[in-house]
GUMAR-451923 format. One line per 10 residues: number of its first residue (from 1); their letters; for each residue z, y, x of C-alpha. Coordinates in steps of 0.02 Angstrom, whole numbers, plus 50000, padded with zeros to 5 digits. Example, Ala and Ser with C-alpha at 12.3 -4.5 7.8 and 13.67 -1.06 7.14 Angstrom:
BEGIN
1 = AS = 50390 49775 50615 | 50357 49947 50684;
This chain:
BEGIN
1 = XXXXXXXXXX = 38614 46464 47849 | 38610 46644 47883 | 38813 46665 47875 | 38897 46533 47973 | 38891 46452 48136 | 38812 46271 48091 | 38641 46244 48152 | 38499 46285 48028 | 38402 46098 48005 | 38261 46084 48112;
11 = XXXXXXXXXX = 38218 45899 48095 | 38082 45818 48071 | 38119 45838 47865 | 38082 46010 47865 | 37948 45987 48006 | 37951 46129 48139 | 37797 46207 48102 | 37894 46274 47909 | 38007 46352 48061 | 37870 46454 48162;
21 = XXXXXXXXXX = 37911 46638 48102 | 38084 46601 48178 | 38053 46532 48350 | 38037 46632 48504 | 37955 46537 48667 | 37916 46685 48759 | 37991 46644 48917 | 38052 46835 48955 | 38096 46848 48752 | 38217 46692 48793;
31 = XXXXXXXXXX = 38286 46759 48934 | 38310 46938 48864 | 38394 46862 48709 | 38513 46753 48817 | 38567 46895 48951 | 38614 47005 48786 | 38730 46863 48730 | 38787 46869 48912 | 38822 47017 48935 | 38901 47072 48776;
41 = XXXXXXXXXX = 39022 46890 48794 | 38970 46862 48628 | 39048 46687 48537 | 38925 46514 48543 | 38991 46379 48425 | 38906 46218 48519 | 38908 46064 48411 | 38860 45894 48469 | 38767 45772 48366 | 38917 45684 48296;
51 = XXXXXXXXXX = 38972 45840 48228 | 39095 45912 48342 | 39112 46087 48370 | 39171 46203 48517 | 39175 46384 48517 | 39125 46473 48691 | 39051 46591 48777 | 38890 46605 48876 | 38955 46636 49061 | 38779 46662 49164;
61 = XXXXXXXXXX = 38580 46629 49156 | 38512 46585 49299 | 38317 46571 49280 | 38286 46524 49463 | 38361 46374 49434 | 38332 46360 49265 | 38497 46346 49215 | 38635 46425 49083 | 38821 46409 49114 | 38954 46430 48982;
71 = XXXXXXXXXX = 39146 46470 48996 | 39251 46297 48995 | 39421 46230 48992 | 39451 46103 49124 | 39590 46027 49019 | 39487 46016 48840 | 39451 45850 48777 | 39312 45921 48662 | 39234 46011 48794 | 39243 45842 48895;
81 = XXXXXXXXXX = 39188 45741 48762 | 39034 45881 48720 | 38965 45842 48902 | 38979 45655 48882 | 38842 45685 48718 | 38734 45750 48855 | 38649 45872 48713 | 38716 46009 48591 | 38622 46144 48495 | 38697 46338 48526;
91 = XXXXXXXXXX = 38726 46454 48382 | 38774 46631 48394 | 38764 46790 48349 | 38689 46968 48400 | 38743 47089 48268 | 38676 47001 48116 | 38544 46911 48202 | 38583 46705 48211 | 38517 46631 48368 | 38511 46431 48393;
101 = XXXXXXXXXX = 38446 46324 48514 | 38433 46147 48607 | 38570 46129 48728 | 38512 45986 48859 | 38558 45891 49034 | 38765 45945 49009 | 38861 45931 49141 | 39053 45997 49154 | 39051 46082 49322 | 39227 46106 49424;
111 = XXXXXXXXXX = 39242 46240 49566 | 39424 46299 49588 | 39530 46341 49474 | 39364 46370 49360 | 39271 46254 49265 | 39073 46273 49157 | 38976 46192 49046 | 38806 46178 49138 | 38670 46142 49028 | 38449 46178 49053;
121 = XXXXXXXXXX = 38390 46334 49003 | 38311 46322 48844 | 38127 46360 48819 | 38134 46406 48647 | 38245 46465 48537 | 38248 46516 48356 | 38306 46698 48273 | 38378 46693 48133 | 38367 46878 48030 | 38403 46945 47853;
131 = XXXXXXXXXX = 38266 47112 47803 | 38426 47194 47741 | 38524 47174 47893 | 38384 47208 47993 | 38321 47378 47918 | 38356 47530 48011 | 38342 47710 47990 | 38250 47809 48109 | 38266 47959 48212 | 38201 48119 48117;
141 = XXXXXXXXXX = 38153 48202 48297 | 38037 48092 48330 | 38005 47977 48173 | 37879 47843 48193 | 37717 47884 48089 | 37594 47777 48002 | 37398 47845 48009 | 37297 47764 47877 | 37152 47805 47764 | 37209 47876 47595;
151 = XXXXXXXXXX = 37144 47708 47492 | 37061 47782 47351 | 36995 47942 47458 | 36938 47858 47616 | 36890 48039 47685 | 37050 48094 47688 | 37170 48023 47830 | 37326 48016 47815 | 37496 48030 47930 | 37649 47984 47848;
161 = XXXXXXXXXX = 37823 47970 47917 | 37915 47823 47929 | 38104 47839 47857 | 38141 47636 47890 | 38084 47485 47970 | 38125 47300 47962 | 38023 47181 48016 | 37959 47142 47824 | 37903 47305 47795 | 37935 47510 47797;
171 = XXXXXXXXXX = 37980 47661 47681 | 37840 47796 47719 | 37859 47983 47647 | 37706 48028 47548 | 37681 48226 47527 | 37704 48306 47353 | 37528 48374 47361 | 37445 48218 47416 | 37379 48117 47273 | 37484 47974 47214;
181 = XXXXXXXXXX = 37459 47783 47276 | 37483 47638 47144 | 37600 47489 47174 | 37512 47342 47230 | 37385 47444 47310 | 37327 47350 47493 | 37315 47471 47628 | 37220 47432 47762 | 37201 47485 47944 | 37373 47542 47962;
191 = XXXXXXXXXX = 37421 47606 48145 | 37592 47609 48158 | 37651 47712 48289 | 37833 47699 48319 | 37898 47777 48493 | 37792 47847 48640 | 37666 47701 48697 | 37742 47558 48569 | 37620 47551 48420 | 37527 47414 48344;
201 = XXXXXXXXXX = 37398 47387 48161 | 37422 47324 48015 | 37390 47283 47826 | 37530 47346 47708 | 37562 47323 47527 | 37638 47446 47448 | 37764 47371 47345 | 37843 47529 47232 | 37840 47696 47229 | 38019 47801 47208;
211 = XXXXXXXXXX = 38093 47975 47238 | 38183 48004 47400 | 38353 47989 47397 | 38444 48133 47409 | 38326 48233 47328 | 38225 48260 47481 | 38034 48307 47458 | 37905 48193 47436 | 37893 48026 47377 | 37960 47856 47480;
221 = XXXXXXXXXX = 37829 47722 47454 | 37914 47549 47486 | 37775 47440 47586 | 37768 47237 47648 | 37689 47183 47804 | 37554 47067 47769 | 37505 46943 47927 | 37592 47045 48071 | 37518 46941 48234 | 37634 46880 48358;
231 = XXXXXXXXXX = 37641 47032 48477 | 37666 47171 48323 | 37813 47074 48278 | 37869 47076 48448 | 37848 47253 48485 | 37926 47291 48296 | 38080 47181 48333 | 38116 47253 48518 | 38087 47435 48427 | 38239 47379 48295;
241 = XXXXXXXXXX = 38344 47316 48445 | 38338 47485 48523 | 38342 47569 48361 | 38519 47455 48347 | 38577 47507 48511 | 38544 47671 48515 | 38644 47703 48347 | 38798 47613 48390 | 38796 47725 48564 | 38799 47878 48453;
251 = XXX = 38929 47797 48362 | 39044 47785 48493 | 39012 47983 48550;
């Protein structure tokens, strides 16, 4: 589901609840997710129940009125026959990140010599991510660190630095002269702390143990998330956004 643009199914076979990791109804997570495909005029396939498709473009979000426009061609049939439906679902993408949602209440709106698809703005939508897409490196100045409890040595605390983050889990650097850690182990009371005031606990599990690539010192220990609560996720998946961003700025230097 993850590579093209057909809607993932979210019907009653599946039942929505097997689809709660994925769906955002955050109202200001919505909105922040539909001003980025705004902004960056990013593609939406919208396909009507019948199973016609038209690719366009998100044109404006106005939450006032609680509205979303997209870009449409006054002379398209599909686009004609897409408002008649009355409902569509959205899918697009932000880098690697699928987004869908309910499209409802179309109209095809004419001013001038332009023309939109007016639709509701949605109240939830669903995100769509693969871990390895979604992993990023972080910044060596100021890498993210994970305090914890050494699990076999509770008197000795630990601060480790965090190499990469997804939100499934993180590569943390443990010292040569720190005792080893077993895969499998559970660690508990985790405080991630990833940039100035954004930090949040959790339960890892380390998964395996390996030598850092590149022959760097230490030893990268490969850990899961277990049971991240709604606003960790949150404040992990706005940290990878800006991770994202940030990266592809320095890109472009």
């Amino acid at each position: 589901m993850f590579q093209d643009t057909q809607p993932a199914p979210l019907g009653p076979e599946g039942g929505l609840d097997a689809w709660a990791d994925f769906r955002v109804a955050d109202s200001a997570e919505v909105l922040r997710l539909l001003k980025q495909l705004c902004d960056g005029s990013a593609p939406v396939t919208l396909s009507a129940p019948e199973g016609m498709a038209v690719t366009t473009q998100l044109w404006s979000v106005d939450p006032t009125q609680r509205q979303i426009s997209f870009s449409a061609d006054a002379d398209s049939g599909q686009m004609q026959r897409l408002a008649q439906c009355n409902e569509a679902v959205a899918v697009a993408y932000l880098d690697s990140v699928k987004l869908q949602f309910d499209l409802s209440d179309l109209v095809l709106v004419h001013g001038g010599q332009s023309c939109a698809l007016r639709a509701e703005l949605p109240a939830v939508l669903y995100r769509f991510q693969r871990r390895a897409s979604f992993r990023v490196r972080t910044f060596e100045r100021r890498a993210p660190q994970a305090r914890l409890r050494h699990p076999s040595m509770p008197e000795m605390r630990l601060s480790l630095r965090i190499v990469d983050i997804s939100v499934g889990g993180c590569a943390l650097v443990l010292p040569d002269d720190v005792p080893a850690l077993q895969p499998g182990s559970r660690l508990g009371g985790v405080r991630i702390e990833l940039d100035g005031d954004c930090a949040f606990d959790a339960t890892l599990r380390l998964q395996h143990v390996s030598a850092m690539h590149g022959g760097g010192h230490g030893i990268r220990l490969g850990c899961e998330f277990i049971e991240l609560d709604g606003q960790a996720q949150r404040t992990l998946q706005r940290y990878i956004d800006h991770t994202q961003q940030r990266r592809r700025l320095l890109a472009l230097r």
